[in-house]
LOSEBA-97447 format. One record per atom (N, C-alpha, C): residue in three letters; x, y, z. Coordinates in steps of 0.02 Angstrom, whole numbers, plus 50000, padded with zeros to 5 digits. Each point is the difference from the previous one (the first is absolute). Layout:
<atoms>
ALAXYZ/...
</atoms>
This chain:
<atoms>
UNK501564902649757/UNK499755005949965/UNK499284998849979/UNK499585005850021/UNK499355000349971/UNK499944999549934/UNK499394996049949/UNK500004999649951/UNK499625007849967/UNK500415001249934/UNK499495004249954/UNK499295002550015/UNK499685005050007/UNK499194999549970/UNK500065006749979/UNK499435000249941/UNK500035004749993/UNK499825008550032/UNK500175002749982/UNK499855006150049/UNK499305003650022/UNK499935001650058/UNK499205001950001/UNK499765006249987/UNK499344998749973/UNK499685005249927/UNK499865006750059/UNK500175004749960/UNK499655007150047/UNK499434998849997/UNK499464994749983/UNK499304999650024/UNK499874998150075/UNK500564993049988/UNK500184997850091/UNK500175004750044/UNK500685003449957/UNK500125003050076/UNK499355005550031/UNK499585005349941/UNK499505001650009/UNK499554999950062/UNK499874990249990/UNK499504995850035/UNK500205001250078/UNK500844996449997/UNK500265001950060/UNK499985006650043/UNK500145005949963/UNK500105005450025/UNK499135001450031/UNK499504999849967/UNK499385002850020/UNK499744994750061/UNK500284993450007/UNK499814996150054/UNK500525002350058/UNK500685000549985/UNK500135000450066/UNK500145009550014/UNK499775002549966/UNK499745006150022/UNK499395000150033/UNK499444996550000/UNK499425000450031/UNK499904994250052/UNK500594996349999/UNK499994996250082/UNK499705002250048/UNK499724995050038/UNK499535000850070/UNK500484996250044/UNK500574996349997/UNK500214995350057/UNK500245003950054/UNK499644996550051/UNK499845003550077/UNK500644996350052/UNK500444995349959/UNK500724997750015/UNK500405003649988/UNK500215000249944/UNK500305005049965/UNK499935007750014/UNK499465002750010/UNK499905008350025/UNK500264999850065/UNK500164994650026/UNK499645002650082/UNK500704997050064/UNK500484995249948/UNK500364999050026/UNK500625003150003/UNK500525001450059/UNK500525005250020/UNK500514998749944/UNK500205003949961/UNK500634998649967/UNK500445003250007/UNK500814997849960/UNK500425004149991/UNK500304997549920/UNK500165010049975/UNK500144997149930/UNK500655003250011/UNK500564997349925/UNK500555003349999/UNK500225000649913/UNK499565000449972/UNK500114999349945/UNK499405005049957/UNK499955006750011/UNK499715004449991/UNK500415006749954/UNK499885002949951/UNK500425008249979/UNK499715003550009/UNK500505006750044/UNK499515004149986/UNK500105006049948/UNK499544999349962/UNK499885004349926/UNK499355003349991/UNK500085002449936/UNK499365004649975/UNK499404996550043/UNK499425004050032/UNK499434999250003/UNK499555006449965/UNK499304995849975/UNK499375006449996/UNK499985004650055/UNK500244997950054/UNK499605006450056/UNK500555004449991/UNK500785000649954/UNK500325006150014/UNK499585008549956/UNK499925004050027/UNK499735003549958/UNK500525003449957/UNK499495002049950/UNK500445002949916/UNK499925006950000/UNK500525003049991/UNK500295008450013/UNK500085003849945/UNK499674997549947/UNK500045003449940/UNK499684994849952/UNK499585003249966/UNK499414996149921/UNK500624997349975/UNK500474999849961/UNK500374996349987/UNK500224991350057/UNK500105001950034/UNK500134995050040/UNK499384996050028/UNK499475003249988/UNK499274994550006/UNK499984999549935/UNK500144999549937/UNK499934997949931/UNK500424995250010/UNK500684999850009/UNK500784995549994/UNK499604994350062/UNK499545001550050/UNK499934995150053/UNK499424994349957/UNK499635006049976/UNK499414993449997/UNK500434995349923/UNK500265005649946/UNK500514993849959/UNK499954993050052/UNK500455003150023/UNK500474991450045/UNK499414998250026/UNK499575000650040/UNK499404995550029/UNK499854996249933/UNK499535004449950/UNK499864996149950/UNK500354991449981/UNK500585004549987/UNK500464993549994/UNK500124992350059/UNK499945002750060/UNK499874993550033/UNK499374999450010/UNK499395001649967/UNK499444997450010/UNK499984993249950/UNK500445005449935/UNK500024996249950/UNK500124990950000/UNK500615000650053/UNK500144994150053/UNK500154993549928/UNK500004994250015/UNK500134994549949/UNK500704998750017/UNK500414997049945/UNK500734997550018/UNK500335001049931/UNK499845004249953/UNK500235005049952/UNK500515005250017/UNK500764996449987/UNK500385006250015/UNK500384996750062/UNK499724994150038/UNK500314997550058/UNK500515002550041/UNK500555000550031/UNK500185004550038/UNK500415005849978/UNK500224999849935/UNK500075007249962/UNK499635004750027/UNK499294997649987/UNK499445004649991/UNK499875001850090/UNK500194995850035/UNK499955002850078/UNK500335004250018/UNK500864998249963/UNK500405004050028/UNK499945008049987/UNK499635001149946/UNK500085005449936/UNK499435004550057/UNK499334995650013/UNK499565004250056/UNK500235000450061/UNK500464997450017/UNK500215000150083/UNK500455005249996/UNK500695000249960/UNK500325006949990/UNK499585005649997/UNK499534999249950/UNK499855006149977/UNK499485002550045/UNK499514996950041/UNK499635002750033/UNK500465003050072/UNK500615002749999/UNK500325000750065/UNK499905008650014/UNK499935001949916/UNK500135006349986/UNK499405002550052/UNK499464997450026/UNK499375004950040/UNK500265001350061/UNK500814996450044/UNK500044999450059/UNK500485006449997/UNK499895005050030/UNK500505005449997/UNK500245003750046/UNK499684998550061/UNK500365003450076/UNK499674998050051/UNK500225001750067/UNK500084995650055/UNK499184996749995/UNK499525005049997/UNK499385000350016/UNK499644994349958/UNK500484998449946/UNK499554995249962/UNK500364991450026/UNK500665002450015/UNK500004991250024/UNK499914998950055/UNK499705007250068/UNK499694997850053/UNK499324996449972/UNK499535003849953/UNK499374997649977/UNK500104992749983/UNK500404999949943/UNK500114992849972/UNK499924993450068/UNK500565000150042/UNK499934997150060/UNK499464998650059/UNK499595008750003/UNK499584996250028/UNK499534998449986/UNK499774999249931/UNK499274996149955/UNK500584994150007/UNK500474995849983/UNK500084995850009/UNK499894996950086/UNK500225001750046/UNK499775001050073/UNK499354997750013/UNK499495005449972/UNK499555000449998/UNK499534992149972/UNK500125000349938/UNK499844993149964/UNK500204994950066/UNK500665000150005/UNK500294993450048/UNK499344998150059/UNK500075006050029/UNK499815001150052/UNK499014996849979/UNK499934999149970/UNK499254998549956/UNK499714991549989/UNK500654997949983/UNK500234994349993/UNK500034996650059/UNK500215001650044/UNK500154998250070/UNK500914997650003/UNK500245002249955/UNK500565000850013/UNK500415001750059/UNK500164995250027/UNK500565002950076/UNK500545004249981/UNK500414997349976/UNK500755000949975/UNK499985000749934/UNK500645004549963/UNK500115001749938/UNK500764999649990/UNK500224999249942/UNK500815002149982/UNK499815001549943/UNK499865005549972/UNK499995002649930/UNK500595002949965/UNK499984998649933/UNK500635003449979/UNK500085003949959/UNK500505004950004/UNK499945005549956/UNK500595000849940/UNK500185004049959/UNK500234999549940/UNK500355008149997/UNK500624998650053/UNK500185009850014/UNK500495001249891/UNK500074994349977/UNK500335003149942/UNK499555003249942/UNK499534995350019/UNK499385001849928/UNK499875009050022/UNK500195002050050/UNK499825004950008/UNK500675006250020/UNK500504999350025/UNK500555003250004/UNK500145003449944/UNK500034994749955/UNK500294999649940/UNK499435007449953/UNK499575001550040/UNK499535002649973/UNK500275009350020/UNK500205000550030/UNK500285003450061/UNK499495000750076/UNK499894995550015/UNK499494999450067/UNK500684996950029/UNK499915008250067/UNK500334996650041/UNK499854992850073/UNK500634997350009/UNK499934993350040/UNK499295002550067/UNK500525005650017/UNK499435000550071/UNK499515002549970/UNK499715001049964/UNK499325003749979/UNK499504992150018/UNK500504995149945/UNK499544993650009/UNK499934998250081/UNK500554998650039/UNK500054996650060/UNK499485005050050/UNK500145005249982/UNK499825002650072/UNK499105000049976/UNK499765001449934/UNK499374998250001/UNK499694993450006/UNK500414995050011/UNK499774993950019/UNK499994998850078/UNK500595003150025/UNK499905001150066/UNK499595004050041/UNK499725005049975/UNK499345002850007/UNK499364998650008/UNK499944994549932/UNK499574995650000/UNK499984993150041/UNK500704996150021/UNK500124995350051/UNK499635003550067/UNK500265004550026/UNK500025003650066/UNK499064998750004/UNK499845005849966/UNK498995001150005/UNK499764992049970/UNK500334996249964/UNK499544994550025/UNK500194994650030/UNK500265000650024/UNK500274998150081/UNK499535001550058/UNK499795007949995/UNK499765002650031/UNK499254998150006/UNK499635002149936/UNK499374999349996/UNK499974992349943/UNK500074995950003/UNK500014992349976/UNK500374996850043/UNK512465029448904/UNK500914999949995/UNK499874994249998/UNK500644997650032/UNK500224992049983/UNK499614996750053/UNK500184993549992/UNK499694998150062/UNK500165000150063/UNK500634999450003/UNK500545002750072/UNK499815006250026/UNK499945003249950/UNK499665009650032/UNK499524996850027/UNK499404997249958/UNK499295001150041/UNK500044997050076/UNK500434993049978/UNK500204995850080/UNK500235008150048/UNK500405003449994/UNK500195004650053/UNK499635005150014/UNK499685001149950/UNK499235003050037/UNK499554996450029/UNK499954991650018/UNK499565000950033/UNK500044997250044/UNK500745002050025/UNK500174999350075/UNK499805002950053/UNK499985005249990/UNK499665005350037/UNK499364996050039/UNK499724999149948/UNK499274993750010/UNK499874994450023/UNK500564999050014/UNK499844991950042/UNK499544998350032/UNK499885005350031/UNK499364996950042/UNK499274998649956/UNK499865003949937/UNK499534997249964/UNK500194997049943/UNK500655000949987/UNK500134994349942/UNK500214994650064/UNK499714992549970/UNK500264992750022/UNK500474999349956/UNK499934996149932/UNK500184997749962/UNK500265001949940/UNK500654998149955/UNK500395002049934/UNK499834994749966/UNK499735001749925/UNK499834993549961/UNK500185002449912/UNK499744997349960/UNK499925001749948/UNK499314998149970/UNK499875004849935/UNK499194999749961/UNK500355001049924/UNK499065002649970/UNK500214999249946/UNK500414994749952/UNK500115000249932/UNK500044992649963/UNK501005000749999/UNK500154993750025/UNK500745001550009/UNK500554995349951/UNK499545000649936/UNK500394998949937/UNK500555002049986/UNK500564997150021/UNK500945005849968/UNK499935004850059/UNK499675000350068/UNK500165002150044/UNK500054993550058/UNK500224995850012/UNK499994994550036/UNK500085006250075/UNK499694997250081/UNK500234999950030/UNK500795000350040/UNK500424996349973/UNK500764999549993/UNK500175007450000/UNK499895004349956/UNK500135007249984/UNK499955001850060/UNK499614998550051/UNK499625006050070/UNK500484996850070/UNK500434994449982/UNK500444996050031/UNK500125004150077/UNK500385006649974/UNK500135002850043/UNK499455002650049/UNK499575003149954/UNK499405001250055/UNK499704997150032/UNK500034995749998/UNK499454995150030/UNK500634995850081/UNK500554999649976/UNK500645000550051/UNK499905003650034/UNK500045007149988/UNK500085004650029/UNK499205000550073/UNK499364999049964/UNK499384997050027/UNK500114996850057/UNK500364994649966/UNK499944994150057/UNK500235003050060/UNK500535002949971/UNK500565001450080/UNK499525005650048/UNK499845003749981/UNK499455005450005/UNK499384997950026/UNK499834994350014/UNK499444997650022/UNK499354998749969/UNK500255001949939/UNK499204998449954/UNK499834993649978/UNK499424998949997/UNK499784994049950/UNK500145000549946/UNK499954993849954/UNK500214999149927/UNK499524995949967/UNK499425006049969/UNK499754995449945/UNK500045002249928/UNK499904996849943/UNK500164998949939/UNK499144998549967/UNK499815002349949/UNK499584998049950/UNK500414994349949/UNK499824993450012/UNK500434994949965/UNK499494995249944/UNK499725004249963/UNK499834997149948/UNK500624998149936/UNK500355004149996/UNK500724999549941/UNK500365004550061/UNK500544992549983/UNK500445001650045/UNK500014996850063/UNK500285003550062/UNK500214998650066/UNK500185003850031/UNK499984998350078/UNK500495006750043/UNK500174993750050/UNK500555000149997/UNK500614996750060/UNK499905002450062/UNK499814996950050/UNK499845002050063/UNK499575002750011/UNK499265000649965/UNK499515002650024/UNK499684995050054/UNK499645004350029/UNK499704997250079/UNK499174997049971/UNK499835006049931/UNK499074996549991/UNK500085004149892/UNK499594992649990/UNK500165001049949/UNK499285004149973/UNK499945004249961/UNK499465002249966/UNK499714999849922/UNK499544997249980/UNK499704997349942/UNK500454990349995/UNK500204999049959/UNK500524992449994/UNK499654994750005/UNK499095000849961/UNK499684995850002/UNK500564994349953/UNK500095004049932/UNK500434993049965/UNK500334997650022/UNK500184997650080/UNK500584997450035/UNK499664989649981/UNK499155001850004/UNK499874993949978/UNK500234996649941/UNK500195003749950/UNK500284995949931/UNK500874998550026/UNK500184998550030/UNK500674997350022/UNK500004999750055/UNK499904990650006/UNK499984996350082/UNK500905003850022/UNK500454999749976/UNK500795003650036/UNK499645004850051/UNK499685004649957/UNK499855006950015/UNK499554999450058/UNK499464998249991/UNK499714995750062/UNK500254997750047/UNK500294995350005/UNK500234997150051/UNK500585004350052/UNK500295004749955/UNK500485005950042/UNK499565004150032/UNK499615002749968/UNK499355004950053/UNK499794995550056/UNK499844992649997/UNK499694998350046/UNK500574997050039/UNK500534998649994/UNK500674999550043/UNK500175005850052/UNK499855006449956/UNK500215006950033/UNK499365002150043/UNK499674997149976/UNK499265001150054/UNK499915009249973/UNK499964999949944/UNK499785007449968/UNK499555001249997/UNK499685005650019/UNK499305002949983/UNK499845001649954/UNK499324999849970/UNK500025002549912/UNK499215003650018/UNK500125007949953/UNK499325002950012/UNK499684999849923/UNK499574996149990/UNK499914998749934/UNK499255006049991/UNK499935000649944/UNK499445004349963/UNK499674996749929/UNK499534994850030/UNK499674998049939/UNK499585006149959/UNK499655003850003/UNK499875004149958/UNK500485003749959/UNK500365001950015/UNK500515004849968/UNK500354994449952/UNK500154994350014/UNK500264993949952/UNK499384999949928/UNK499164999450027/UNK499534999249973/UNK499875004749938/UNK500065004250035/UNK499625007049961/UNK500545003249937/UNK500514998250013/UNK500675001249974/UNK500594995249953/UNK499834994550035/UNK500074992949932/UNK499584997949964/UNK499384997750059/UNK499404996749951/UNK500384992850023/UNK500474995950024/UNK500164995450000/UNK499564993850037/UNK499734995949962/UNK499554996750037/UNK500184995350062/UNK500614998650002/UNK500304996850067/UNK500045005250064/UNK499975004049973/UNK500175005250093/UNK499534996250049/UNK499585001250000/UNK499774995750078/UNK500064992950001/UNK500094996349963/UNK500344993050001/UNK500814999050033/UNK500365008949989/UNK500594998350017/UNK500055004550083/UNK499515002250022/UNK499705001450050/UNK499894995750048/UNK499804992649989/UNK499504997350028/UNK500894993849999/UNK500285000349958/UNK500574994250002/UNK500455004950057/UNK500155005450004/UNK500255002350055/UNK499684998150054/UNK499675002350011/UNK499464999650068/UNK500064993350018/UNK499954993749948/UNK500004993950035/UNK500524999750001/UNK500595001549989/UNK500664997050006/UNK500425002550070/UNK499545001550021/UNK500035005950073/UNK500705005550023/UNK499725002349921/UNK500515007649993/UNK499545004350051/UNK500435001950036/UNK499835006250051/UNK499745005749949/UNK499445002149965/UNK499675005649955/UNK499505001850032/UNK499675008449972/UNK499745001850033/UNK499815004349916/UNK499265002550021/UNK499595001549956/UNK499955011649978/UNK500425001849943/UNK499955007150006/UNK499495001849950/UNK499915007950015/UNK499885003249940/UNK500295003449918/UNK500454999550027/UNK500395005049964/UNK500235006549986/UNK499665001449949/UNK499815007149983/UNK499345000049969/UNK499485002050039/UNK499375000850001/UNK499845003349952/UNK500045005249980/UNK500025006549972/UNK500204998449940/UNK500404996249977/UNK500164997749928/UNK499654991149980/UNK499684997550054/UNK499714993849993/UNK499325001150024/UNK499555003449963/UNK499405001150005/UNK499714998350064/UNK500565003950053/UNK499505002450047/UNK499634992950064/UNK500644996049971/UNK499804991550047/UNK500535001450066/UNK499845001250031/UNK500205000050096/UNK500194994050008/UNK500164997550061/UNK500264992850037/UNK499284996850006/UNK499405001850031/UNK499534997450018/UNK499774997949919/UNK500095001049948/UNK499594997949948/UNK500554995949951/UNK500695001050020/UNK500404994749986/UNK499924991350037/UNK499945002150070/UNK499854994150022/UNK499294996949976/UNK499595003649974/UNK499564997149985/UNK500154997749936/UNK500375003249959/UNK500134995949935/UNK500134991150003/UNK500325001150057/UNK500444990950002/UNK499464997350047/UNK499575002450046/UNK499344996950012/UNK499584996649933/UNK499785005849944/UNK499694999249940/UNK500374994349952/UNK500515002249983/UNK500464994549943/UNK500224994350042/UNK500445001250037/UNK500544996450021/UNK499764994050082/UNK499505001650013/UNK499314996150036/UNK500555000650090/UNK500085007450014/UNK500734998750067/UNK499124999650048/UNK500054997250048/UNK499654998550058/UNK500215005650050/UNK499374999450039/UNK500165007050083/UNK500594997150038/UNK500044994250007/UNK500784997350001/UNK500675003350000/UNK499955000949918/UNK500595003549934/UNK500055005150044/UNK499525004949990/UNK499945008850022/UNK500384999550071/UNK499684995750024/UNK500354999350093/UNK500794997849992/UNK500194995449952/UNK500604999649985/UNK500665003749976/UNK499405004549949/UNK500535004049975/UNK500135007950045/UNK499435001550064/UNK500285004550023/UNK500294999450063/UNK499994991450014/UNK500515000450037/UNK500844999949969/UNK499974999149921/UNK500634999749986/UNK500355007649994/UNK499305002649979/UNK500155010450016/UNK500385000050049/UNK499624999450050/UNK500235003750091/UNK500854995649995/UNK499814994049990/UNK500754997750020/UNK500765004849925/UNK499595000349957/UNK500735002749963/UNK499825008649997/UNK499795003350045/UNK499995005849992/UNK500485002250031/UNK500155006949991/UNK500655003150034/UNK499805003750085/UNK499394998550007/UNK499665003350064/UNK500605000650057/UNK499945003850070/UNK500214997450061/UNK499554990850023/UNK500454997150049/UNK499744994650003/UNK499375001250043/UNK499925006050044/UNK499245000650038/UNK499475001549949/UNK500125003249948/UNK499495001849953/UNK499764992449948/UNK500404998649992/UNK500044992349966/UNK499604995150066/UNK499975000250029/UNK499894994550074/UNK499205003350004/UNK499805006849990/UNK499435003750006/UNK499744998049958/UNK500224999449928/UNK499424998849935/UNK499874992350005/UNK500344995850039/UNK500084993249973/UNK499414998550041/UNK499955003750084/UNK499434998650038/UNK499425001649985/UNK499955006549960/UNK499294999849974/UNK499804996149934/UNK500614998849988/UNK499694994849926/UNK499744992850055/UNK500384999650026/UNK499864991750044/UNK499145002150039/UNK499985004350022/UNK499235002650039/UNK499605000549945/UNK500115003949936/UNK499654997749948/UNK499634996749972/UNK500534995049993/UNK499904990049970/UNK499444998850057/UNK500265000050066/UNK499614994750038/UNK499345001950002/UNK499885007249980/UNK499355002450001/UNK499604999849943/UNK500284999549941/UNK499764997149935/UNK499984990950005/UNK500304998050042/UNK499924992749987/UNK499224998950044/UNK500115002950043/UNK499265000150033/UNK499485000449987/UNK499945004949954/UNK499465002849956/UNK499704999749936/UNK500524997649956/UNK499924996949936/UNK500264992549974/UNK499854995449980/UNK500344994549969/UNK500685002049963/UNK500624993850011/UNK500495001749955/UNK500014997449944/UNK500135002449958/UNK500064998549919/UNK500944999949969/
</atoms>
């Protein structure tokens, strides 16, 4: 177990945020990735359909400008619910999707598995296909030019072809995993992947684990991920900006050497001031000292735990490999 320190001052994270927002690394911009650890939620570019709802928008901006680790994930959850209310028919979660697309596509992003949140919004009365089919809208053109939980599972059968994967989010305090037993059964047989957000808690039979940096404070716990050869999509910013805990990239960097198959996300952008993958990886460039090495490492651990076809996976891996050899040519390695 990592020792104590104390937590880092919203002056640091500050420091952090304005450096790796204004990154220049020409590694990092320029090399092919794939992420899978992305939401898609509120963005600025949805437009506001009534003065009320550009008053209620800039509220909530305010508030994550406000940013710090005041309120810690209460205070995320409280803006992540509540900012859902701007998403309200097909047209806005085609938009939503393709500024995320878009962004990807910016990044040099190959591949994506983003995930979405059909209860935060059902529950709202937005119907299922309103969400799916505006994501599929937005899949298709940039393709082109670039209830309970059992209900939602049977809606999004229909979808298979753009849903991959059944997982769980959100904080799963007195909701353990165990509860979704059946669904996630039911998944398997069905052909889906199985991932889980396993910060508190667990999910039995998941295929890739998501967040579970604390897997480092218990070698048990450890040593079963790296037995099972599990994937873990970790998000140092969203740990950062939201604990303040001064070990996150220490417990980053003990993964990485312990050669946990991890791979580097964003999160939710939109509620973490606006830090992408390209300026996350630069975070653990900045703090955590990862080498052009790391970056080459960790997206080959992408391509290999992504849910791709194996030709599309075999495609990204060759231009990452044409990549390297062309950056090794050209620049010194560090």
């Amino acid at each position: 177990m990592l020792p104590n320190a104390p937590p880092v001052s919203n002056q640091t994270l500050r420091e952090y945020q304005r450096a790796i927002h204004q990154h220049n690394d020409a590694l990092i911009n320029d090399m092919p990735k794939v992420e899978m650890h992305s939401i898609l939620n509120i963005n600025t570019r949805l437009p506001c359909k009534t003065l009320s709802e550009l008053k209620s928008t800039y509220r909530l901006l305010n508030d994550l400008d406000a940013g710090g680790v005041d309120g810690g994930m209460e205070r995320f959850f409280d803006l992540y619910y509540g900012g859902f209310n701007v998403l309200r028919d097909e047209d806005d979660f085609y938009r939503l999707a393709m500024n995320y697309f878009q962004k990807a596509a910016s990044m040099n992003i190959r591949y994506c598995e983003p995930f979405f949140d059909p209860q935060g919004h059902t529950r709202r009365g937005i119907a299922f296909e309103a969400m799916i089919r505006g994501f599929q809208r937005a899949q298709v053109e940039a393709a082109q030019i670039l209830g309970s939980a059992m209900e939602h599972y049977q809606q999004a059968l229909p979808y298979r072809y753009t849903i991959f994967g059944i997982g769980l989010d959100s904080l799963k305090v007195d909701l353990p995993p165990l509860l979704f037993e059946e669904v996630f059964r039911r998944a398997r047989s069905d052909g889906f992947k199985i991932t889980c957000h396993c910060d508190i808690g667990g999910g039995g039979g998941a295929d890739r684990i998501d967040h579970g940096l604390h897997a480092v404070d218990d070698p048990l716990l450890l040593q079963k991920v790296q037995e099972r050869d599990l994937g873990m999509t970790i998000c140092p910013w969203g740990y950062l900006c939201y604990s303040g805990e001064a070990e996150i990239i220490s417990r980053v960097r003990t993964l990485y050497n312990a050669g946990i198959k991890m791979t580097i996300g964003s999160d939710d952008p939109s509620y973490m001031e606006d830090i992408w993958l390209n300026n996350s990886l630069y975070l653990l460039r900045k703090v955590g000292d990862f080498t052009n090495y790391d970056f080459l490492q960790l997206q080959k651990n992408a391509i290999q735990m992504c849910w791709a076809p194996a030709k599309i996976k075999a495609a990204i891996l060759e231009e990452l490999q044409h990549f390297w050899a062309r950056w090794e040519t050209q620049r010194p390695s560090t």
